[in-house]
C-alpha positions, 0 to 999 in steps of 0.5 A: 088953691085957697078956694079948692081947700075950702071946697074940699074941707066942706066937701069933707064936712058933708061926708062926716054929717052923712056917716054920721046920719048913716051910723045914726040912723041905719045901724042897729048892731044886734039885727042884720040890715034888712032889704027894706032898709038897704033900698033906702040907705041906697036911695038915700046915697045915690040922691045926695050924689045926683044933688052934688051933681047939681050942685055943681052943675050950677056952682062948679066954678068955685072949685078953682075960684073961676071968675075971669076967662083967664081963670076958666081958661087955666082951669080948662088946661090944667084939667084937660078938659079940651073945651072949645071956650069964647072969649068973647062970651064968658058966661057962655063959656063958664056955663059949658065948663060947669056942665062938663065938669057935671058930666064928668063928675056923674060919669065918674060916679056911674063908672066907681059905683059899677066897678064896686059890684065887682067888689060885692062879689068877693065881700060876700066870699070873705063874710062866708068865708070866715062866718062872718054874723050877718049883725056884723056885716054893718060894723066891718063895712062901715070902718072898711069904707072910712079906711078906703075914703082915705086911701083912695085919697091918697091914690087919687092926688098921687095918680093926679101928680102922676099925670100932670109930670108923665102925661104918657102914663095914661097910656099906661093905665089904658093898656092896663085897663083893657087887659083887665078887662080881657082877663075879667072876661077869659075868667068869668066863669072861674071860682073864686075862693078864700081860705081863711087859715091860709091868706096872707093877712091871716098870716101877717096877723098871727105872726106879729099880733095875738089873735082870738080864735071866736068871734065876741060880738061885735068887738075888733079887740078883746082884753082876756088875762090883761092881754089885748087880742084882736078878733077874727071880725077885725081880721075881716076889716083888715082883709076887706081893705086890703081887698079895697086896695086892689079894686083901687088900682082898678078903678083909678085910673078908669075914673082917670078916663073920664076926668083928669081933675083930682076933685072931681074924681076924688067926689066921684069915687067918695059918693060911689064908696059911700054907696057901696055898703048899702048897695051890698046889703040890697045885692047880697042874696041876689048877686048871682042872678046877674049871670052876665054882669062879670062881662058887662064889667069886662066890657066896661074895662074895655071900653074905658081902657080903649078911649085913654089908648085914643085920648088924642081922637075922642072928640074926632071918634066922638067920644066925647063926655056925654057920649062916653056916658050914654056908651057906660049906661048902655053896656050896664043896661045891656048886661042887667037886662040880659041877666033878667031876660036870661037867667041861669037855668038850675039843674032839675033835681033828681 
């Protein structure tokens, strides 16, 4: 237990180094994050999540403190992770836990960042909505990604409590994947839209806080006649997590599929959150494009929601950790490729 704190502490330590870097370096609060610097805010993000990776590819086992079969063995039950281990050969079994536990973690990590696209698509409807600057888009997403880092801790240790007192509610979370993932495909093609006077935040808000009615730059509050008012952006940050909230329950218990070891699906769900802000500045002007992209996540869901349904007959069916991943990388190719391939013809004019 000591050990996975202080894995946890340090991995904590890196996340604050990296916000840190990133408000220090990216964020410029009188200009709109360009393409330019998205790209590399993103390259920057997805190689720290591939350097984690081999981290813990080489280093995994002092997660749990594994230094005897005993302890691999514990390990290997308490994460269910089902691997076939030779006692007679510890290294060979501690080597083949620390792949895994890699492969669960990138997995994890491909599944989180894709579902987060699907939450690109109602940012950029809450900014247009409520007329959001584009200067401030940097400012709302940082803080909303800070409040979905703790939230998504809270979730994920409740959820890995959960399974380990119900292991049935996985078929639960399975059910509940797979319709959502039918339901994502039957509305595919339906308009979503926000009214601002009328959301239930906006409301909640106006009846119990005094509210500006303009934006004052960047500013979550402002102080007029020594009265303290929140602004119209701050009413965004609380709609942007409360939005977070429900892709949560979502994306969870998906992760849930692919590991059932609470750090690594907390790491996972963390380094694909962190990703998210820059990969909605490089995606927002041309989102739309991906024309096939709700059914590829539908697809996904599906998937995803399938394999927890036949958690007893992965490894018979072959789905194992590393198949599972070839399975999610496919049907994300397959969705982007089409849409590249296929685009959506637009209306000739006159």
């Amino acid at each position: 237990m000591q050990s996975e704190l202080v894995f946890l502490i340090g991995f904590i330590l890196l996340i604050v180094a990296m916000l840190a870097a990133d408000l220090g370096l990216f964020a410029n609060p009188n200009k709109a994050v360009s393409i330019k610097r998205a790209a590399v805010m993103s390259a920057v993000w997805i190689s720290a999540a591939l350097c984690f990776y081999a981290f813990i590819y080489r280093y995994g086992h002092l997660l749990h403190h594994i230094d005897s079969f005993s302890a691999l063995q514990e390990a290997n039950n308490r994460g269910f992770h089902e691997l076939k281990l030779n006692a007679n050969d510890f290294s060979g079994s501690l080597q083949l836990y620390r792949k895994n536990l890699a492969l669960e973690f990138i997995s994890g990590y491909v599944v989180e960042y894709a579902l987060s696209i699907d939450n690109i698509f109602i940012m950029v409807l809450i900014f247009t909505a409520f007329a959001v600057p584009p200067r401030n888009y940097h400012k709302v997403l940082f803080w909303g990604i800070i409040g979905a880092i703790i939230m998504r801790f809270s979730f994920i240790f409740l959820g890995a409590t959960l399974i380990v007192h119900f292991h049935w509610i996985l078929y639960l979370f399975g059910a509940f994947l797979l319709y959502t993932g039918i339901t994502m495909f039957m509305n595919r093609n339906s308009e979503k839209k926000i009214d601002p006077k009328n959301h239930a935040i906006v409301k909640f808000a106006s009846r119990y806080f005094a509210v500006h009615p303009e934006f004052e730059g960047g500013k979550f509050f402002v102080r007029i006649d020594h009265k303290k008012l929140i602004t119209p952006l701050f009413l965004v940050l609380l709609i942007i997590e409360g939005t977070d909230v429900l892709f949560a329950v979502d994306s969870i218990p998906a992760i849930f599929s692919v590991t059932r070891d609470p750090y690594i699906v907390f790491f996972s769900n963390i380094f694909a959150i962190l990703g998210l802000r820059s990969m909605f500045f490089l995606l927002v002007n041309i989102i739309d494009k991906f024309r096939f992209l709700k059914i590829g996540l539908a697809a996904l869901l599906a998937f995803i929601g399938f394999k927890m349904l036949a958690a007893n007959y992965v490894e018979q069916i072959g789905l194992t950790t590393g198949n599972s991943l070839l399975v999610i990388l496919c049907i994300l190719a397959t969705c982007v490729g089409a849409s590249l391939l296929f685009p959506k013809k637009v209306p000739a004019k006159g």
